[in-house]
C-alpha positions, -999 to 999 in steps of 0.1 A, spaced: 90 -151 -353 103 -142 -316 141 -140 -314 163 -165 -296 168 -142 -263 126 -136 -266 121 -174 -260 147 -178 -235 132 -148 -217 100 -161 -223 107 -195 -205 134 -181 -181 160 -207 -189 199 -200 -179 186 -162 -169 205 -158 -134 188 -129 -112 209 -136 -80 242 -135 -90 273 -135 -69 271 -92 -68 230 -99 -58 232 -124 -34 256 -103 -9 236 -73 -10 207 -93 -3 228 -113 23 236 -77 38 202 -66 35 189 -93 62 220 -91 85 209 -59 95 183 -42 121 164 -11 105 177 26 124 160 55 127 186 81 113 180 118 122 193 136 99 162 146 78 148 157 109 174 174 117 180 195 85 141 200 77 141 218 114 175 234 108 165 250 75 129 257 92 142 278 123 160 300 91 132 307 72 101 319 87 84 342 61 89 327 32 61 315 11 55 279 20 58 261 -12 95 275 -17 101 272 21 94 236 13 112 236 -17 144 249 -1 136 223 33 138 198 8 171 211 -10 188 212 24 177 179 33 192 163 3 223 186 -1 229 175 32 225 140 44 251 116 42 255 94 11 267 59 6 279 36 -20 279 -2 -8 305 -25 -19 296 -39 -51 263 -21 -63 254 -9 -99 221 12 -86 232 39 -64 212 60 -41 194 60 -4 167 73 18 196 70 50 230 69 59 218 32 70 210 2 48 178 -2 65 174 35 73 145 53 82 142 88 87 119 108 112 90 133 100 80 158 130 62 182 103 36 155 101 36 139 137 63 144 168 44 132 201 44 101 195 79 100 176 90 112 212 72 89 234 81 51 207 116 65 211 117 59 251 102 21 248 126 -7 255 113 -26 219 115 1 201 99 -7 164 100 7 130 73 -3 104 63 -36 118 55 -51 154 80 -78 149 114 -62 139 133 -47 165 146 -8 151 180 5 170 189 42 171 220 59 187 222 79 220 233 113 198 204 106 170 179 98 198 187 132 212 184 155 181 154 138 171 139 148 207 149 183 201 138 183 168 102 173 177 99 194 205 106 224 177 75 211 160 49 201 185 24 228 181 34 229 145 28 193 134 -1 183 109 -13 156 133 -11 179 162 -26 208 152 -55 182 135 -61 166 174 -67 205 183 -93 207 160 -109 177 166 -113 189 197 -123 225 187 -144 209 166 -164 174 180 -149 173 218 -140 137 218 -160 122 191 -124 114 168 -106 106 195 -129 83 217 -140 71 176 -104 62 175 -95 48 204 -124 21 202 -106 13 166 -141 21 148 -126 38 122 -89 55 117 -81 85 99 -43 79 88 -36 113 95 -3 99 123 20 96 93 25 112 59 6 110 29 14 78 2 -3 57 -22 7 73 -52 22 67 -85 39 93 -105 46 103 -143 78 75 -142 78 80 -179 80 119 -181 110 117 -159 131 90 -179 120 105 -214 123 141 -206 147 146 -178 141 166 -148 154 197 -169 127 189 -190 100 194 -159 120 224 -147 115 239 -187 81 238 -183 77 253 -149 103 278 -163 71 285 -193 48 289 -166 64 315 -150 74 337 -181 37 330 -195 15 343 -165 11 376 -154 5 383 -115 -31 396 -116 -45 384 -81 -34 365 -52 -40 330 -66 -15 342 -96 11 347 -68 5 315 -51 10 297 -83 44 318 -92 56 307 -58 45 269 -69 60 268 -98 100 284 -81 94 256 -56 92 231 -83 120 245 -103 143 245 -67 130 211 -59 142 194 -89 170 210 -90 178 193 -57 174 161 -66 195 168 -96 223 178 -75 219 148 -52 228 131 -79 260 144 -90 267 143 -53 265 101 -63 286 110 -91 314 127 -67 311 101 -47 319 76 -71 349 95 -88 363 93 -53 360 57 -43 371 50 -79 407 67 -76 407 52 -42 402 15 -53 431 -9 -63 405 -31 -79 406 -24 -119 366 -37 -120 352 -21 -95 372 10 -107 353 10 -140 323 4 -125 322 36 -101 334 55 -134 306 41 -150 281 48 -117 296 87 -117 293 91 -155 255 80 -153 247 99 -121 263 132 -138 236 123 -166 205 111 -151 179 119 -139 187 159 -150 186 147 -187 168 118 -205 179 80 -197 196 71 -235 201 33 -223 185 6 -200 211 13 -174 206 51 -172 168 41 -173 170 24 -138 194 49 -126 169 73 -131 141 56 -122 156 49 -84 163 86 -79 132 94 -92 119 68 -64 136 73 -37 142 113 -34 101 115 -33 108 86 3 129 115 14 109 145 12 74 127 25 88 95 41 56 76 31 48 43 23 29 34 -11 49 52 -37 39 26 -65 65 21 -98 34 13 -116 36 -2 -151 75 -9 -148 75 -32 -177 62 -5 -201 82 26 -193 111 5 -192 108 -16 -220 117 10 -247 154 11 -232 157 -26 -229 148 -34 -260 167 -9 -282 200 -19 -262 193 -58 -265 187 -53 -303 221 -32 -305 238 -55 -289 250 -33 -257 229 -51 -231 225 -91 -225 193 -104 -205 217 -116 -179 228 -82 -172 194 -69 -176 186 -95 -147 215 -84 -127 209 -48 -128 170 -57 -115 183 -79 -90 203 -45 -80 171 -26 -80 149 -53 -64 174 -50 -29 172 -12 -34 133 -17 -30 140 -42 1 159 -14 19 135 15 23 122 14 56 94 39 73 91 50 110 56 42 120 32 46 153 22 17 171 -12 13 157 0 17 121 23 -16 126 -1 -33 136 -25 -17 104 5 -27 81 24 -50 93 59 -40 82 51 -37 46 63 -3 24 34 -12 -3 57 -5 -35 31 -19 -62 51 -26 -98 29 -36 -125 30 -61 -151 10 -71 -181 -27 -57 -191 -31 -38 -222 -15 -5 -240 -38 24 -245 -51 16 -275 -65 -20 -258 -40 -46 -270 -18 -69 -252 11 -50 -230 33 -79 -224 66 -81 -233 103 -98 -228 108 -75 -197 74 -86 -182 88 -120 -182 121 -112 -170 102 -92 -138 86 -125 -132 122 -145 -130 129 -115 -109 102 -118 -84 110 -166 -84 145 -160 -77 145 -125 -54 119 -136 -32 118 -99 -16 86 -87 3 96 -55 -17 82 -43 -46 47 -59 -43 46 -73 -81 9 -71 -95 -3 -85 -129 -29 -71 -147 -50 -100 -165 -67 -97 -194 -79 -122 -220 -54 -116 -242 -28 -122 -221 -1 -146 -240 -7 -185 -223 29 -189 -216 27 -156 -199 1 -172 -181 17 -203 -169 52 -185 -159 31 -163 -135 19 -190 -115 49 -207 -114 65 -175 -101 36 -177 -81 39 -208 -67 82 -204 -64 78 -170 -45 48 -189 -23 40 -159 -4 17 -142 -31 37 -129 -57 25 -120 -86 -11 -108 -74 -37 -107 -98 -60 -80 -110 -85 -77 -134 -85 -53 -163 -123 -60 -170 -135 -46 -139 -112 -19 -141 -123 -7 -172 -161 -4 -161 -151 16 -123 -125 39 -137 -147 56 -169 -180 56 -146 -155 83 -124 -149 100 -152 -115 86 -167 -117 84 -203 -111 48 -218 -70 51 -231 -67 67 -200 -80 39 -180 -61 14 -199 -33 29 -181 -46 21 -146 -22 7 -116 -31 -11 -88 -14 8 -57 -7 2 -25 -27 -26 -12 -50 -34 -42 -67 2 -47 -67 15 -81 -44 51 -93 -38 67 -126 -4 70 -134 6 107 -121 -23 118 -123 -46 107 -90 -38 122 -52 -22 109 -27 -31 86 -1 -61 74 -21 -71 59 10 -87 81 31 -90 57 64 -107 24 76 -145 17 88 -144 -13 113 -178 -27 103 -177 -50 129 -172 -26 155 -203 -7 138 -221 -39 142 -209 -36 180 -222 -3 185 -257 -15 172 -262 -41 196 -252 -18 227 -271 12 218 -241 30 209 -218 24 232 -183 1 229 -185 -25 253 -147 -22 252 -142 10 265 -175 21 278 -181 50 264 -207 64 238 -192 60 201 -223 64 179 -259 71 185 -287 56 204 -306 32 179 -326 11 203 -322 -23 225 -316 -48 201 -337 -72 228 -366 -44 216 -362 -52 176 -394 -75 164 -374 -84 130 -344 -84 111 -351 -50 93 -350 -30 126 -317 -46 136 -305 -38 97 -318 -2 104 -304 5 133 -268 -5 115 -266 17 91 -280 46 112 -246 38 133 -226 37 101 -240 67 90 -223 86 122 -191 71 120 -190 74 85 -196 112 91 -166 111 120 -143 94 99 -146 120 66 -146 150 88 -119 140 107 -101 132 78 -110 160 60 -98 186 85 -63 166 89 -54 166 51 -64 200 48 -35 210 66 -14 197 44 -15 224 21 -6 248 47 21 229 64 36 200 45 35 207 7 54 182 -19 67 204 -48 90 174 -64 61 152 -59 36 172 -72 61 181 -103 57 145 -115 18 148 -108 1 159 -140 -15 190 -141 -2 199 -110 24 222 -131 -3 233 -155 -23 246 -129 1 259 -104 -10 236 -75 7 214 -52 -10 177 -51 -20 189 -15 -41 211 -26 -57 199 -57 -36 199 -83 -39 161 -99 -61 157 -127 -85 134 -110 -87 141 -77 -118 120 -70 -98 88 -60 -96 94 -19 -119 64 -3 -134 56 29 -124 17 36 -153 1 54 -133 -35 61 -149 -67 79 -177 -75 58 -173 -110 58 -176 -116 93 -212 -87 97 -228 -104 65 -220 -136 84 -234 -123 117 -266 -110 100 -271 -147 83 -267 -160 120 -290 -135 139 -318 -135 108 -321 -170 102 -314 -180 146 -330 -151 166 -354 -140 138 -367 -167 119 -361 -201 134 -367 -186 170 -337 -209 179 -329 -185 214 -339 -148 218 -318 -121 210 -314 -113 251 -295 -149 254 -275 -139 220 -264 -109 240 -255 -126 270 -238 -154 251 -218 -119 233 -207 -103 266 -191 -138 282 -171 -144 252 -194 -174 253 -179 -190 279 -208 -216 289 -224 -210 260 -205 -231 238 -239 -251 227 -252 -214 215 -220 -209 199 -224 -243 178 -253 -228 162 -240 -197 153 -206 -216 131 -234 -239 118 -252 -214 105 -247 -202 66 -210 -184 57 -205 -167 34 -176 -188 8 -199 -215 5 -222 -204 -28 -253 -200 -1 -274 -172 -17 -288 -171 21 -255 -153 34 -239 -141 -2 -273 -116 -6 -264 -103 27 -233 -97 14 -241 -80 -14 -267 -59 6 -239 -49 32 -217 -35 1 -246 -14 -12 -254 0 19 -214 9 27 -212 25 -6 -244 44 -5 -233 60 28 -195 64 19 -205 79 -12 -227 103 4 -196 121 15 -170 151 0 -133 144 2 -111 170 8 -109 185 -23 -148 188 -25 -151 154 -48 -175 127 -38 -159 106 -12 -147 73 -31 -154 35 -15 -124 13 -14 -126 -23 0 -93 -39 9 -73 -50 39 -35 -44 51 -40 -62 83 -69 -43 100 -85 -73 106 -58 -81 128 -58 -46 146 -98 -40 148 -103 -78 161 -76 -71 192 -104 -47 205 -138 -61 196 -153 -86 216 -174 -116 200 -195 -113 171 -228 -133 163 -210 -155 139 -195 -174 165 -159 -158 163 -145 -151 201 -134 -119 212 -102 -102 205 -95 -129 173 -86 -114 141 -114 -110 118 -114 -122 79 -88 -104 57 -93 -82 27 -133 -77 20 -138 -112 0 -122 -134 19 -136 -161 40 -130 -159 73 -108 -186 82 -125 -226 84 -154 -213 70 -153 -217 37 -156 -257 33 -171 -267 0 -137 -256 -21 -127 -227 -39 -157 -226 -68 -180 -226 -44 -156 -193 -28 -156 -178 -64 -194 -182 -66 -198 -164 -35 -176 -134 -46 -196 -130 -80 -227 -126 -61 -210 -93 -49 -218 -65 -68 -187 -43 -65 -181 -28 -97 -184 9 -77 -155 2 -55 -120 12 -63 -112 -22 -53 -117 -55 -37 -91 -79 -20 -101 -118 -25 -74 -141 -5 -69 -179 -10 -44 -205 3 -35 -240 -15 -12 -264 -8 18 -267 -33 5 -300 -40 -26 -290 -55 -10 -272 -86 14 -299 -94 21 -301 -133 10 -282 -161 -27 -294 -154 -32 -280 -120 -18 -251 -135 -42 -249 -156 -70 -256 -132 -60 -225 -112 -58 -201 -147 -95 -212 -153 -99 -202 -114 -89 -169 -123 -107 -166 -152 -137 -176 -139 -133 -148 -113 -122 -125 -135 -154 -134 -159 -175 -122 -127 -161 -87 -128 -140 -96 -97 -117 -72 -90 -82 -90 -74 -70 -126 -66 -40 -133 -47 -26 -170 -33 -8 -184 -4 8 -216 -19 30 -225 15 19 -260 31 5 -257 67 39 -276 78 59 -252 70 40 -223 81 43 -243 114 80 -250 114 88 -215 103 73 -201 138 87 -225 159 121 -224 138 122 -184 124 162 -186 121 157 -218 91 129 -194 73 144 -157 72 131 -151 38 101 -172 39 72 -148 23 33 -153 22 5 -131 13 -9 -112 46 -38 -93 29 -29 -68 -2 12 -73 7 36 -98 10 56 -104 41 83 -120 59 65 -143 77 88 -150 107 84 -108 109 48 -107 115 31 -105 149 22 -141 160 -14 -136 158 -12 -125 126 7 -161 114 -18 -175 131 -48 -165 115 -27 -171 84 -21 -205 96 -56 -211 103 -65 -200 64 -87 -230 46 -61 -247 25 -76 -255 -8 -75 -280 -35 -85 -284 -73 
């Protein structure tokens, strides 16, 4: 018999997220431009110019300490949850150790940018100039530097030309992300608890050799490092007492009292209420934005380390739901305002988002049903916030409570823009034990960043290791190598198409091309996050990583317990398998025109070829249940992973294969000119890796889900699958219904992720021509949500253009 406050949770009636207190710090959260704020860089390079010989995990250790002991601190005008990444409400902060050229030349453009192409980013005259000075400090000391030197030590201009033709991308211009740490271990045992058993460590090992130093000076950087973000808490807490004898208002008095009390608590010590458990968990989140400034730092499974605190203060009686609500509707704008300085060509990879994946759902350890009231309440959350930020994600499992089940796609269908996402726990369960996680543990799984898979504080950072533009590999083949874009030689010679008598010497001569850029992309990648270890270590990271402290190594240099989980992301699929259905049934088979006219037709973006270009869109697409197409598929994933696979990531592990999105098929179609499937040059390709691209999938969405299962991706660490319906189609309880046995049906196949659109065309259309009426207006890009009216307008666009389904 659930309680009174279960079924209320349960069916979200009367629970009010956006309260008075909510709604203005949301209101002040989109009044404001980001800004880039220097002080990080400032105090990294200040404490860095002091301290040359020390051993680098404590010089980072100490970098860190400074940084937080030193920036400026804020507490806004009527929050409970305390604690930021800037001076700035949308502040971002600048990282020279990783990159400073380009830092130096974004900050002399006249639209000067952030994390997204849309958003204009301001900065002042005095922090433009100390951010200048700070990066000419670290030019021939940066990580992304010092890995261009190599490249070119290494390959001449193989990375670099690779690069600039967008064939694959190494994500070595920003810092490591993509992670999600032991949130648990911090709220149950305190950061004193961590620092105890670094403390152990050091008492219990003897210095023998070299590698017994190293780890002594490992485990005093993680002792210093938590100790800083201890101290940046009673900082809070000083703060606090001072606005609170300052204030003439008795309620907001009592409620700094009450911030500095908590603050002088948590996170040093274990959260003993909900309250102190969210505390704790945001410093615990955002200190970790600080020292890396990276994007993907994942909560994970929210509604399970959280829960214990909820409910032991809902059954005393110290905590209502609608304060519950209101404290997450706190945390939920704190999420909204970390921002992240990026280069050009990761806006337009990303697209503004911060990737900050919070889990709901799936199944405890022991492989019952996870849900609980505070799973609910996240999905009230998510309906009434309607923040890009945190990316919720529900883990779906056939045991998943049906009323569970029908709130999420109402959430889904309030929120519009993709919120929850849905992944599949079955799928899951088979990938994560075949790489060698044992079965409670993989119960525990996250989805990440986009839609990749991570144990909790336990897997590496930046689990992707960059992006393979199949279609530019598909490019490459028929030009012999060469991008047509650029002119110059990218891959090897393989032959003139026009020479190729069938279908399996055009295959051939693909994969022998994504062989070679395969090879680029790992080495390249390879050499850049090696450097990592020498130049950019994460101590407080790396203390919430397990076994990290057990074996005296930072995450950068192997210290996570399964450190198999970096990928290669090969990404365009869709539109290649689609190309090789045109060219093997047209050119190959029906003898329709020669593969010399295709070419032709390719190079003139066929302009006058438009009858030639009829026959290529008539041809079989995939999202249509055509086994024709959906084989080649299929094929086109084996071969990716066979060849991915066939690589060691950095920490000598076999290279892992991830197949998901952000918006590279936005970036990588700017610079690729027409493919044989009868898209035109320059146009975005299809999103995620089981999409259809746009207008092509035409006999509804069971025929889409058909397709997918013909996909045999249970080696991949994940899968992105993207569908749009109009809000009239899931009307009622019944076409709720009708889009749960969608999902099942999916998730029956082994598929991997689902995530909906349910925004009409008409308002997509409005909300470009109109922005100002649709700040807050949200849809699903690829693995994120975004504001829509802050995306570039190609990228609405292609969303725009998405097949809008029915059932």
């Amino acid at each position: 018999m659930v309680t009174l406050v279960a079924e209320q949770i349960r069916s979200g009636k009367g629970v009010q997220v956006r309260t008075d207190r909510v709604g203005r710090r949301r209101d002040e959260y989109f009044a404001v431009k980001p800004q880039i704020c220097a002080e990080r860089s400032r105090l990294l390079t200040e404490y860095w110019k002091q301290s040359e010989g020390e051993p680098h995990p404590i010089r980072r250790a100490k970098a860190f300490q400074h940084i937080l002991d030193g920036i400026s601190l804020a507490i806004r005008d009527g929050e409970l949850i305390v604690g930021n990444q800037t001076k700035y409400i949308r502040g971002c902060s600048v990282y020279p150790e990783i990159a400073a050229e380009w830092v130096v030349e974004d900050l002399h453009k006249a639209d000067l940018r952030s994390s997204g192409e849309a958003v204009v980013c301001t900065i002042t005259e005095e922090e433009r100039r100390m951010v200048e000075e700070d990066c000419a400090f670290w030019k021939d000391k940066a990580v992304f530097e010092k890995a261009k030197g190599l490249f070119k030590e290494l390959w001449g201009n193989r990375v670099t030309d690779s690069m600039e033709a967008r064939v694959c991308s190494a994500a070595l211009d920003m810092p490591q992300g993509g992670v999600s740490l032991d949130y648990a271990k911090a709220l149950n045992s305190g950061l004193n608890g961590v620092i105890e058993e670094a403390r152990e460590q050091l008492l219990r090992h003897q210095i023998v050799t070299n590698e017994d130093l190293q780890k002594r000076f490992f485990w005093q950087g993680v002792i210093i490092a938590c100790e800083a973000v201890i101290r940046f808490a009673q900082r809070h807490a000083e703060l606090a007492e001072e606005m609170a004898a300052q204030t003439s208002d008795p309620a907001r008095k009592q409620e700094l009292e009450e911030i500095a009390r908590i603050c002088r608590w948590v996170p040093a010590n274990p959260a003993r209420n909900f309250r102190e458990a969210v505390q704790s968990f945001w410093f615990i989140h955002v200190t970790p934005q600080i020292e890396t400034c990276s994007a993907g730092f994942s909560p994970g499974r929210f509604d399970q380390y959280m829960y214990p605190f909820y409910q032991k203060d809902v059954r005393e009686g110290s905590l209502t739901r609608d304060e519950a609500a209101e404290l997450l509707g706190c945390l939920w704008v704190k999420f909204a305002e970390i921002e992240i300085l990026r280069e050009e060509k990761t806006r337009k990879r990303l697209q503004g988002t911060l990737l900050q994946n919070l889990t709901i759902g799936g199944q405890t350890r022991e492989g019952r049903d996870a849900t609980n009231e505070l799973s609910y309440l996240i999905l009230d959350v998510v309906r009434q916030m309607k923040l890009t930020q945190p990316t919720v994600s529900l883990r779906y499992h056939d045991g998943l409570p049906e009323d569970f089940l029908m709130k999420a796609v109402d959430a889904n269908r309030e929120f519009g823009g993709g919120q929850p996402a849905w992944f599949n726990d079955k799928a899951a369960l088979v990938n994560l034990p075949s790489m060698g996680v044992p079965l409670a543990d993989a119960r525990d799984w996250v989805p990440i960043g986009c839609v990749e898979r991570a144990i909790p504080g336990a897997t590496p950072l930046l689990t992707t290791s960059g992006f393979i533009t199949l279609g530019k590999v598909l490019e490459l083949t028929l030009n012999e190598g060469v991008d047509p874009q650029t002119g110059k030689r990218i891959g090897p010679a393989t032959g003139d198409p026009r020479s190729f008598a069938s279908f399996g010497e055009l295959y051939q001569a693909f994969g022998k091309q994504l062989e070679y850029v395969a090879d680029t992309l790992a080495n390249a990648f390879n050499v850049g996050y090696s450097l990592h270890a020498d130049i950019a270590q994460i101590p407080f990271i790396s203390s919430l990583q397990n076994d990290c402290i057990a074996k005296g190594l930072d995450v950068t240099q192997g210290g996570c317990r399964w450190n198999n989980f970096l990928a290669m992301v090969p990404h365009g699929h869709q539109n290649v398998a689609n190309s090789f259905a045109a060219m093997k049934k047209l050119v190959y088979e029906e003898k329709a025109f020669p593969m010399s006219e295709l070419l032709e037709a390719l190079a003139l973006n066929f302009e006058g070829k438009e009858d030639l270009r009829q026959k290529l869109l008539a041809a079989p697409k995939y999202g249509n249940d055509e086994d024709y197409v959906d084989t080649l598929l299929d094929d086109l994933f084996q071969l990716t992973d066979r060849v991915v696979t066939s690589h060691k990531n950095a920490f000598g592990e076999r290279m892992a294969i991830s197949r998901q999105g952000h918006s590279f098929h936005y970036f990588s179609g700017q610079v690729m000119g027409a493919t044989p499937d009868g898209r035109k040059a320059s146009e975005p390709t299809a999103d995620g890796s089981l999409s259809p691209f746009r207008g092509t999938d035409m006999r509804g969405p069971t025929a889409v889900i058909n397709s997918a299962a013909k996909v045999d991706a249970l080696g991949s660490m994940a899968t992105l699958l993207n569908q749009k319906f109009h809000p009239s189609a899931l009307q009622g309880k019944d076409g709720v219904r009708k889009l749960l046995a969608l999902i099942k049906t999916h998730f029956d196949n082994y598929g991997h992720h689902i995530q909906f659109n349910m925004l009409s065309r008409e308002t997509l259309l409005d909300a470009k021509k109109h922005p100002e009426r649709y700040r807050d207006l949200t849809v699903r890009v690829a693995g994120f949500s975004a504001y829509f009216v802050e995306l570039s307008p190609e990228v609405q666009d292609e969303i725009i253009a998405r097949t809008e389904q029915s059932l």
